[in-house]
C-alpha positions in Angstrom: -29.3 -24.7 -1.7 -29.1 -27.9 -3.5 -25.2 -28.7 -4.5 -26.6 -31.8 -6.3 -30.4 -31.1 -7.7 -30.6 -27.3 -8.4 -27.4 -26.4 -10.1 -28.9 -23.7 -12.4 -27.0 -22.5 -15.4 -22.8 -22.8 -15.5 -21.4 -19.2 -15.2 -20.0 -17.5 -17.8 -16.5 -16.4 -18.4 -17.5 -12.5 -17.6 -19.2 -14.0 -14.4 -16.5 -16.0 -13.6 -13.7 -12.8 -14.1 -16.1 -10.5 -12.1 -16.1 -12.7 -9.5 -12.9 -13.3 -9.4 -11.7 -9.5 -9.1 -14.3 -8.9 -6.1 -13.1 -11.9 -4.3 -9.5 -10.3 -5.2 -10.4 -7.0 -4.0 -12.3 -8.6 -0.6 -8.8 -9.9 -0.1 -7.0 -6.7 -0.8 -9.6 -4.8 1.6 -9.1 -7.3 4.4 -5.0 -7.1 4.1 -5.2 -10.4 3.5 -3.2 -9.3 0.6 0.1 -7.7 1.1 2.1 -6.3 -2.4 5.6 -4.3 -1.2 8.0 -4.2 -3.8 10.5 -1.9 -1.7 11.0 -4.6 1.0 10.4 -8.0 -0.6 9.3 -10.9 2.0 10.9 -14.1 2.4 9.0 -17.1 1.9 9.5 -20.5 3.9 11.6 -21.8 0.9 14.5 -19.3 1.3 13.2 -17.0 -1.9 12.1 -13.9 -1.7 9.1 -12.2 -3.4 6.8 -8.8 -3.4 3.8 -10.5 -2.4 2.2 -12.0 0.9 -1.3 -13.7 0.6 -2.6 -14.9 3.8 -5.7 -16.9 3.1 -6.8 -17.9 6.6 -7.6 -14.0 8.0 -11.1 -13.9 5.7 -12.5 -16.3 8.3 -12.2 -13.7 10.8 -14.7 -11.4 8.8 -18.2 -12.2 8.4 -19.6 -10.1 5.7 -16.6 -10.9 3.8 -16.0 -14.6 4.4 -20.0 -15.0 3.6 -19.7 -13.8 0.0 -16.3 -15.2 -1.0 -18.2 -18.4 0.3 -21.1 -18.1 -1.7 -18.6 -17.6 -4.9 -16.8 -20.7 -3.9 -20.7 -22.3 -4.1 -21.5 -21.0 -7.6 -18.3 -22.6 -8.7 -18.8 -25.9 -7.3 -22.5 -26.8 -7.7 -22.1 -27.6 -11.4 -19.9 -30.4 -10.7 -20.5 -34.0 -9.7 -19.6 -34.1 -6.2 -20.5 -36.5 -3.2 -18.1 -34.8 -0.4 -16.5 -32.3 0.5 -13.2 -32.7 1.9 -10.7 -30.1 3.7 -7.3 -30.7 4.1 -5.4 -30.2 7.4 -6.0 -27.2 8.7 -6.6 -24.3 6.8 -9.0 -26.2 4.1 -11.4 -27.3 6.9 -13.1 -24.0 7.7 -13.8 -23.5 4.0 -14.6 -27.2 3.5 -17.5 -26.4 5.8 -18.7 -23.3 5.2 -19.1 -24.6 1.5 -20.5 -28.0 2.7 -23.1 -26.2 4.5 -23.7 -24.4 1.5 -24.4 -27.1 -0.8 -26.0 -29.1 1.5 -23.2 -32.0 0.6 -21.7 -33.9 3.3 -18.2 -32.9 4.8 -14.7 -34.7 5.5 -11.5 -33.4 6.3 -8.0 -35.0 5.6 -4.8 -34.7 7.8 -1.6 -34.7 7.0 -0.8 -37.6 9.3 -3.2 -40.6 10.8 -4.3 -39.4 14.2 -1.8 -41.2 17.3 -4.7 -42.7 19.1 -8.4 -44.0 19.0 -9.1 -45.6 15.0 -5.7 -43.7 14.0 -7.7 -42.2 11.6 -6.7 -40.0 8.4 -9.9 -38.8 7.3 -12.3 -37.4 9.3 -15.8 -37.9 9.2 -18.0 -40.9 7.3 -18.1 -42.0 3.7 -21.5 -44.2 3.0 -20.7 -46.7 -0.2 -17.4 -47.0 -2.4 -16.0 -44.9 -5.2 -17.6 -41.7 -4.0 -16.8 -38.3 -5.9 -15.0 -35.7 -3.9 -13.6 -32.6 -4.2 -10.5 -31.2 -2.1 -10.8 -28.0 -0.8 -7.7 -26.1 0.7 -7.5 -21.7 1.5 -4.1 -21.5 -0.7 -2.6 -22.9 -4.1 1.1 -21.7 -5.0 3.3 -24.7 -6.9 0.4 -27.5 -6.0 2.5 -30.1 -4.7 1.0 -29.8 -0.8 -2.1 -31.5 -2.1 -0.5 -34.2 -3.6 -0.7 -35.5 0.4 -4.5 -35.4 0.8 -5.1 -36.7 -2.9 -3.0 -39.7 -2.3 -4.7 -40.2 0.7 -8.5 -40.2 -0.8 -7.6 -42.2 -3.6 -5.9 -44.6 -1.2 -9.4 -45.0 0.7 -10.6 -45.6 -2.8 -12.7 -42.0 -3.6 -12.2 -40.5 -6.8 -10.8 -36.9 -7.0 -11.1 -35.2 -9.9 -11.0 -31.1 -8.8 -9.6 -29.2 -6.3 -11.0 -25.9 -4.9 -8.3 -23.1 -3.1 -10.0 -19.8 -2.5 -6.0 -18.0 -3.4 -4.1 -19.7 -6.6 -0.7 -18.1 -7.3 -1.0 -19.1 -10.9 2.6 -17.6 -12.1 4.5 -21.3 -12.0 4.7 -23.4 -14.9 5.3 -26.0 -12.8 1.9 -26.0 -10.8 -0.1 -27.3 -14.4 2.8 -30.3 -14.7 2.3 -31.0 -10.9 -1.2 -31.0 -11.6 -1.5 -33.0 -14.6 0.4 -35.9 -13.0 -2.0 -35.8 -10.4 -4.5 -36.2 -12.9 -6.2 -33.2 -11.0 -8.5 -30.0 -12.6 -7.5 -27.3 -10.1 -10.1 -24.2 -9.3 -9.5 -21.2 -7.7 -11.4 -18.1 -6.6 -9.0 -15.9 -7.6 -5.2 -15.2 -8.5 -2.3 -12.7 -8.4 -3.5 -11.9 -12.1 -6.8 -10.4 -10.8 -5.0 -9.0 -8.2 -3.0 -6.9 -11.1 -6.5 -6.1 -12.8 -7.6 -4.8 -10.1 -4.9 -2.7 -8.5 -4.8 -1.1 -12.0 -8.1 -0.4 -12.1 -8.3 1.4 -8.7 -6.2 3.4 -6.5 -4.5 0.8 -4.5 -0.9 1.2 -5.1 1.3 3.7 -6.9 2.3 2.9 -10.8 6.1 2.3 -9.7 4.8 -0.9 -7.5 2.3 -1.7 -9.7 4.9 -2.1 -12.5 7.6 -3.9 -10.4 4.5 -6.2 -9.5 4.0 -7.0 -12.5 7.4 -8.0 -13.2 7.8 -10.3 -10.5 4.1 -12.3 -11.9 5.8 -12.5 -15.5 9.2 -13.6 -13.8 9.2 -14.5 -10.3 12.8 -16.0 -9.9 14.3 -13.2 -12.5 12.4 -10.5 -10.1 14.1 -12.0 -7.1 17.4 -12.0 -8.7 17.6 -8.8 -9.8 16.1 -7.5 -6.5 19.0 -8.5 -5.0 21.7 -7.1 -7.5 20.8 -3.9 -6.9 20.3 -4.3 -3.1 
């Protein structure tokens, strides 16, 4: 396939919400999901939630990790991209698989310049100036971990416009602030909110989780708070 000559038609939005609940429910199948609302998990941050998305497991299932990756293709081949560029490390597998895909040339970005040889920061080779790119990473919660690999295209003079993350959290107001500073469109596969759609829909989890799940996407830090009140 084509990224840059056979683009076909945009999808539309049904397309893109069906999509979006199979790649949710690909997740679910592959616990790469993980909802318990009896025995919240704590995050990295100290805060503690009913939900665990782990974003890097699909690689490790072919039929799977093929179709989420030929999703991530019919969102991408619409735009005007040069590269495609994965940030350190969980973004490179996908980076490639949807390189490969669109037949578009691949970088990835690190968090910090390599210690030895050209010390470099991105990986890989860029042919002219001001070339189009688009970042691709496996998970999205507030936003602000991109800001690293952004800088660091811009500062070799690329121009960033989207952002691709097969997982978005989308329940923090603060990710579309984060993200309009950056100057940045964001795109995701899917989110916690087809996550919901589907768990309704089918026989996942009981309604008592279903509804305390849905209290913690309307109100994360309220959910946490009161979680631990009655604890």
């Amino acid at each position: 396939m084509d990224g840059k000559n056979n683009m076909g038609k945009p999808m539309t939005k049904n397309e893109t919400k069906n999509m979006a609940k199979e790649a949710a429910k690909i997740l679910l199948d592959t616990n790469s999901i993980l909802i318990n609302t009896a025995e919240p998990f704590q995050y990295t941050s100290g805060a503690i939630g009913p939900v665990y998305v782990d974003c890097r497991r699909p690689i490790a299932f072919p039929e799977e990790r093929s179709i989420l990756m030929d999703y991530a293709a019919q969102m991408i081949k619409n735009l005007d991209v040069d590269y495609v560029a994965g940030g350190e490390t969980a973004g490179i597998p996908y980076a490639a698989f949807i390189a490969e895909r669109l037949n578009l040339p691949m970088l990835y970005v690190r968090k910090k310049p390599k210690g030895h040889g050209r010390m470099s920061q991105i990986e890989g080779h860029v042919e002219g100036e001001n070339k189009k790119v688009i970042l691709v990473e496996d998970l999205m919660n507030v936003g602000s971990s991109q800001k690293i690999f952004i800088d660091v295209l811009r500062e070799a003079g690329m121009r960033l416009q989207n952002s691709f993350v097969i997982f978005s959290y989308d329940i923090y107001p603060e990710t579309k602030k984060s993200f309009q500073e950056m100057d940045m469109a964001p795109l995701s596969l899917t989110t916690w909110w087809d996550v919901l759609d589907v768990i309704k829909e089918e026989d996942y989890f009981d309604d008592k989780t279903i509804t305390s799940f849905e209290s913690f996407l309307n109100a994360p830090k309220e959910w946490a708070d009161n979680f631990k009140k009655a604890s």
